[in-house]
GUGUVEX-368004 format. One record per residue (C-alpha): residue number from 1; residue in one letter; chain; x, y negated, z negated. Coordinates in nm, 4 decimals. Each point is the difference from the previous one (the first is absolute). Layout:
% GUGUVEX-368004
     i   aa   ch          u          v          w
   NUM    A    A          X          Y          Z
...
% end
This chain:
% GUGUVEX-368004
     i   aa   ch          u          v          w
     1    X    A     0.0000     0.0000     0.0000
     2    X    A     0.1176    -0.3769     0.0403
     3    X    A     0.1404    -0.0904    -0.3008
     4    X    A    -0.2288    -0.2630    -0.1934
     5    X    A     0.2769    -0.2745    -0.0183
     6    X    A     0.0567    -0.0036     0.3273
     7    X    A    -0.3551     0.0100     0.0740
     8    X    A     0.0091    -0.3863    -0.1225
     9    X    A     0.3656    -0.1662    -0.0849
    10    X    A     0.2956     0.2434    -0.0598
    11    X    A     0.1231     0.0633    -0.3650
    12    X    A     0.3475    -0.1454     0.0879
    13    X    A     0.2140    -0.0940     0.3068
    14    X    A     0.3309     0.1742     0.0268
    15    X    A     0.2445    -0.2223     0.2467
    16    X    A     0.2796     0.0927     0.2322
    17    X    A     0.2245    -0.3097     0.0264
    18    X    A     0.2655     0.0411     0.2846
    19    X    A    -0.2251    -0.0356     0.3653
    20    X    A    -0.3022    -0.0659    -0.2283
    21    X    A     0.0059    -0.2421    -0.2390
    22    X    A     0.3390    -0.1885     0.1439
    23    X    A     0.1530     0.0927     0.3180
    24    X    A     0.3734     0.0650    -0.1341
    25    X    A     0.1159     0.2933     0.3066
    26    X    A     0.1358    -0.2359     0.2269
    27    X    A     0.2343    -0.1094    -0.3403
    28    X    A     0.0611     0.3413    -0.0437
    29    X    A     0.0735     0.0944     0.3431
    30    X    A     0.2380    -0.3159     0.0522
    31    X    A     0.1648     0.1266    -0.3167
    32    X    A     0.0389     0.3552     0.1560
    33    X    A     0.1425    -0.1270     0.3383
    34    X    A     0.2430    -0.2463    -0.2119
    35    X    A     0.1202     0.3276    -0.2223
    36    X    A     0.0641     0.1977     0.3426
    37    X    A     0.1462    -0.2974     0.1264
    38    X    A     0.3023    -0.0114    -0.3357
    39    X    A     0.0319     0.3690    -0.0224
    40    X    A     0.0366     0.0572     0.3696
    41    X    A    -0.2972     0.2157     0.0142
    42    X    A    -0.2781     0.0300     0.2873
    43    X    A    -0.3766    -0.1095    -0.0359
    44    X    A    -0.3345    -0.0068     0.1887
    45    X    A    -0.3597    -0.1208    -0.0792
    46    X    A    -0.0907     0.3397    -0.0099
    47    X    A     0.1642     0.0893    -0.2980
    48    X    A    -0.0782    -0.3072    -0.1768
    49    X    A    -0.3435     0.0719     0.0810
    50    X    A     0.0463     0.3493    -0.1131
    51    X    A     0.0678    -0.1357    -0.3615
    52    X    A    -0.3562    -0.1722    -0.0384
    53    X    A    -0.1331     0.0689    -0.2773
    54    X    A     0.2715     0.2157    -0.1479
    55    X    A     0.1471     0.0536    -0.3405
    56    X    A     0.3163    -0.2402    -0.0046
    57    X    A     0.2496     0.3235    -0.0704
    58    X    A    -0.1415     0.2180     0.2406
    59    X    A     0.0187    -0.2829     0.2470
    60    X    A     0.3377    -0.0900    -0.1146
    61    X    A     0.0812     0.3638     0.0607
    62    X    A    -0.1435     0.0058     0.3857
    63    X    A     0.2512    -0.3446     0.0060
    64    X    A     0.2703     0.1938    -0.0902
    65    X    A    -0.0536     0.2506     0.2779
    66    X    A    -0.1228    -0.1675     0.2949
    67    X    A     0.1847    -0.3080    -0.0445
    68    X    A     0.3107     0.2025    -0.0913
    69    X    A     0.1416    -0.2100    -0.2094
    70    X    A     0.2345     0.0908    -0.3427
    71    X    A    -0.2579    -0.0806    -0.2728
    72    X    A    -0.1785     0.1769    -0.2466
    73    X    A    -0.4038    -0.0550    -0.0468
    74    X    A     0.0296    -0.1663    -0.2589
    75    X    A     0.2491    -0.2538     0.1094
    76    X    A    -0.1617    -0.0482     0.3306
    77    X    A    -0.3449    -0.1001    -0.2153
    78    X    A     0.2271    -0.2376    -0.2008
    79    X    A     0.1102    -0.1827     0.3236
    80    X    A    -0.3180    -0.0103     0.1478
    81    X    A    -0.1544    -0.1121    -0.2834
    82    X    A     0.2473    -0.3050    -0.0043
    83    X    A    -0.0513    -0.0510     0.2887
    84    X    A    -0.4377    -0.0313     0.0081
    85    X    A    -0.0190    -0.1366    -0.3174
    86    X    A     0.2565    -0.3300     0.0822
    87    X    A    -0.2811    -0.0271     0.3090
    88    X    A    -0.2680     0.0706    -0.2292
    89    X    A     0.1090    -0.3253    -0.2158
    90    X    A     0.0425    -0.2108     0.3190
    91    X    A    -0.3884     0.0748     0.1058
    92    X    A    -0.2720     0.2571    -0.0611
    93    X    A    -0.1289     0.0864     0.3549
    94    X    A    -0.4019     0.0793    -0.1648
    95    X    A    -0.2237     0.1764     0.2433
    96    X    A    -0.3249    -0.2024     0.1043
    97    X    A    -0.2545     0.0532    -0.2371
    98    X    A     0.1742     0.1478    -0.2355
    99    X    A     0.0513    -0.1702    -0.3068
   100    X    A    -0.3542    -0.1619     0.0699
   101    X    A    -0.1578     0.3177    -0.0538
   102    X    A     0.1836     0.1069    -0.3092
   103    X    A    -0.0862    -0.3353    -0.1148
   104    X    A    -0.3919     0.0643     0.0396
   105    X    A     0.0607     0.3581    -0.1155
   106    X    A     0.1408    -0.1267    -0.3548
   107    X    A    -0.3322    -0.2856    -0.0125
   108    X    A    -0.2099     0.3045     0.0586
   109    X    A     0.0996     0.1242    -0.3300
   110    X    A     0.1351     0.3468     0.2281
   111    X    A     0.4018     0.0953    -0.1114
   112    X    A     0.2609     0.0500     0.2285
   113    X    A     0.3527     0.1782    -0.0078
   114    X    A     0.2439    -0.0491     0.2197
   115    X    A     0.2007     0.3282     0.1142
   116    X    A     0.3045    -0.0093     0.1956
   117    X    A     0.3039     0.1879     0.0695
   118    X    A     0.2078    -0.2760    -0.0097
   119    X    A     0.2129    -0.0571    -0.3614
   120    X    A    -0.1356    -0.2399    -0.2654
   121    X    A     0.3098    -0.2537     0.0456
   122    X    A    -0.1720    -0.0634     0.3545
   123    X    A    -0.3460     0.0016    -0.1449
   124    X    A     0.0880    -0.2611    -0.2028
   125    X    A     0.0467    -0.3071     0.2003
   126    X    A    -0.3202     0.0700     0.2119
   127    X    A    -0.2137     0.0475    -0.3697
   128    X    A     0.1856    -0.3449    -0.0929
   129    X    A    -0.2094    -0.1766     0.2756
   130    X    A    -0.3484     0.1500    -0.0788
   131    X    A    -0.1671    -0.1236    -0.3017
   132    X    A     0.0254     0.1715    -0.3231
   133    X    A    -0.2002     0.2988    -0.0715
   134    X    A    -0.0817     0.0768     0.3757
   135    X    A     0.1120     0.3742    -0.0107
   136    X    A    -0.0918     0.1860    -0.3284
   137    X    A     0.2562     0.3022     0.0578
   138    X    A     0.3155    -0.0294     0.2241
   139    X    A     0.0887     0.3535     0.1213
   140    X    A     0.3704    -0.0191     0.1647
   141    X    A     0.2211     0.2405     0.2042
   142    X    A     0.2447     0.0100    -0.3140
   143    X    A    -0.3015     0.0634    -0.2527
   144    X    A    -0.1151     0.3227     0.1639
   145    X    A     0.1666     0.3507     0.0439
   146    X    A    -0.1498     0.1275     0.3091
   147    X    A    -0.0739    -0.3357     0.2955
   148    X    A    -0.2309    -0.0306     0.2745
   149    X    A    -0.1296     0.2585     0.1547
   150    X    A    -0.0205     0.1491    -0.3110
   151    X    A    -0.3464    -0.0859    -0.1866
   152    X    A     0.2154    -0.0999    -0.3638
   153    X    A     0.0202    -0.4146     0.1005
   154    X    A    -0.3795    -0.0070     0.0304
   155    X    A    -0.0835     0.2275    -0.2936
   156    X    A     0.2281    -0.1909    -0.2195
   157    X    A    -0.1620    -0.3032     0.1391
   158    X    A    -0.3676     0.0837    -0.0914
   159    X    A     0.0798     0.1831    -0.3141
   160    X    A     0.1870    -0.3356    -0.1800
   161    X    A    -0.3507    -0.1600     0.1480
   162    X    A    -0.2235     0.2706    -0.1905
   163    X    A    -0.1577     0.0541     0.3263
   164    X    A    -0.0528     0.3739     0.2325
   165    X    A     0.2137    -0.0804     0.3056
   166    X    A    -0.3684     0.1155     0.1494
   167    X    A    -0.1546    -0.3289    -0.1276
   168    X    A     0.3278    -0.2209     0.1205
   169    X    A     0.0469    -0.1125     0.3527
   170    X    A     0.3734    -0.0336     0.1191
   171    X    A     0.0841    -0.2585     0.2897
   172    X    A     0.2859     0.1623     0.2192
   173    X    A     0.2072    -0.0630     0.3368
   174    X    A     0.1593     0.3003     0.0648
   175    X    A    -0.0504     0.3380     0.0463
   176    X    A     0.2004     0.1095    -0.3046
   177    X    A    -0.1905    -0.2233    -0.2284
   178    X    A    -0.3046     0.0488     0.1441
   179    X    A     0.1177     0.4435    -0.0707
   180    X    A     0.0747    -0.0844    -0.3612
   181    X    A    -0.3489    -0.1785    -0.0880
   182    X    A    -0.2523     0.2829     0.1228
   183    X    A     0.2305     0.2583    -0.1149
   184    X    A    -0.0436    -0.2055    -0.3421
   185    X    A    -0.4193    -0.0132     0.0448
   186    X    A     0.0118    -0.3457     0.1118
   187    X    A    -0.1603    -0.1882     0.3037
   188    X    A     0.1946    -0.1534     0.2366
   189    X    A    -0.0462    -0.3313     0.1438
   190    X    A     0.2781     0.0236     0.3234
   191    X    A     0.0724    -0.2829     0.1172
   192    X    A     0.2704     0.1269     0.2957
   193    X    A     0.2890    -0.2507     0.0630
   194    X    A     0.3356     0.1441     0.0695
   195    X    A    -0.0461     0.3189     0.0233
   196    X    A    -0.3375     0.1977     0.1161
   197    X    A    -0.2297     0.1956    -0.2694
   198    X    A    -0.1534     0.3014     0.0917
   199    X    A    -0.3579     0.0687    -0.0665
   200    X    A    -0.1324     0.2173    -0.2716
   201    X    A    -0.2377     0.0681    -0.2888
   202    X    A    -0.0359    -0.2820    -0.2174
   203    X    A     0.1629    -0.2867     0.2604
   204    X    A    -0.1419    -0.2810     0.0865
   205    X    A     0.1314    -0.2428     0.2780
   206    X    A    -0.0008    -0.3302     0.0036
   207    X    A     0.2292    -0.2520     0.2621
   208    X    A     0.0426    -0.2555    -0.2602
   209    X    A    -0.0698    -0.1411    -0.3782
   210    X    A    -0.0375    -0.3701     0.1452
   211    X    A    -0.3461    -0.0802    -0.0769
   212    X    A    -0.0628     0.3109    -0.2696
   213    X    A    -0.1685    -0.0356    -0.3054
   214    X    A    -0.0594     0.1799    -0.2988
   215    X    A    -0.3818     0.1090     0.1550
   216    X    A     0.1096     0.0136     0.3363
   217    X    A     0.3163     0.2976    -0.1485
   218    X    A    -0.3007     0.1678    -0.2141
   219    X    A    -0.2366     0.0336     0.3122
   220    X    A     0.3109     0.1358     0.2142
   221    X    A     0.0915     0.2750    -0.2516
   222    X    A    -0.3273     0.1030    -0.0330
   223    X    A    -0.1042    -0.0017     0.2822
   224    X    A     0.2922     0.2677     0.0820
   225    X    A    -0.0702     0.2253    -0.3107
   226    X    A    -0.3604     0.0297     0.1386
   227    X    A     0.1576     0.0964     0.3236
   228    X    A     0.2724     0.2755    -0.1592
   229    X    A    -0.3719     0.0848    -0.2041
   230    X    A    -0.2311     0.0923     0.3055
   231    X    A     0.3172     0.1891     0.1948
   232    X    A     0.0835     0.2110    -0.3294
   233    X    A    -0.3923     0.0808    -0.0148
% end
């Protein structure tokens, strides 16, 4: 059956950030091509859009290989760290709509989370320009055990909000993300940008948040339970 929250506004909204709420790959991806670049390794856009989405040490890992390059993980996440965050503090590139309808979510008394697989010390300057209070649980890529695809970011998420991830809708770009969230219970809003989403149970598309409010998200969700309803039936 549809779940009764999402029959009307969802218990709480669970957030991607990188593609969704800002659009940071192109800082990544310049970062990439600059570390290939020092350590006389080789790049493409198809392995930087390979990495969408990914845990930072697995992705630091798939650096390490395809770039070729003499690095551990970990010290390939350090570097490109460094290197987003110092872009980061220059300018937040927000998507459209975005941080509108968080805004409007927060009025309309609904909690959100934001869950990313980026590390907290590059969470931190893009929290530092939203106001105070607008995510009620920050789930990070160096908080969890197991990242996206795996269902833990969005179950962690939902648990510190003392909701079912049933009753939560998550807002994703990618693929991985949008893996993680059902396999969690969850909802998903996809909103496609650098990468394509597949379909599937419990997905929802969407070409933009411009213009979304908190009704306008409600009547989308629910209006795709009642359609994962009638084809289960």
């Amino acid at each position: 059956m549809t779940s009764p929250a999402l029959s009307s506004l969802p218990a709480a909204v669970l957030w991607d950030m990188d593609g969704t709420l800002v659009d940071t790959e192109p800082y990544w991806i310049a970062t990439e091509y600059a570390m290939a670049e020092k350590y006389g390794g080789t790049w493409s856009h198809e392995h930087a859009m390979n990495l969408v989405g990914n845990a930072l040490l697995a992705s630091g890992d798939y650096i390490r290989v395809h770039m070729g390059i003499d690095r551990t993980p970990q010290q390939i996440v350090d570097e490109l760290l460094d290197g987003v965050v110092a872009r980061v503090e220059v300018e937040v590139p927000w998507r459209p709509g975005a941080r509108e309808l968080l805004a409007d979510l927060v009025r309309s008394g609904v909690p959100c989370a934001l869950v990313t697989m980026s590390w907290q010390r590059f969470v931190d300057p893009i929290l530092a320009q939203l106001p105070e209070g607008a995510f009620a649980s920050v789930v990070t890529g160096d908080r969890v055990e197991l990242g996206k695809p795996h269902p833990e970011p969005y179950l962690t998420a939902a648990a510190e909000l003392g909701h079912a991830p049933g009753d939560c809708v998550a807002i994703e770009d990618s693929n991985t993300g949008a893996t993680s969230a059902v396999a969690a219970g969850c909802t998903v809003l996809c909103v496609p940008h650098h990468v394509p989403i597949l379909e599937g149970e419990r997905r929802v598309f969407v070409d933009t948040l411009s213009g979304l409010d908190t009704a306008g998200l409600a009547r989308l969700v629910s209006g795709g339970a009642r359609d994962v309803e009638v084809a289960n039936t």
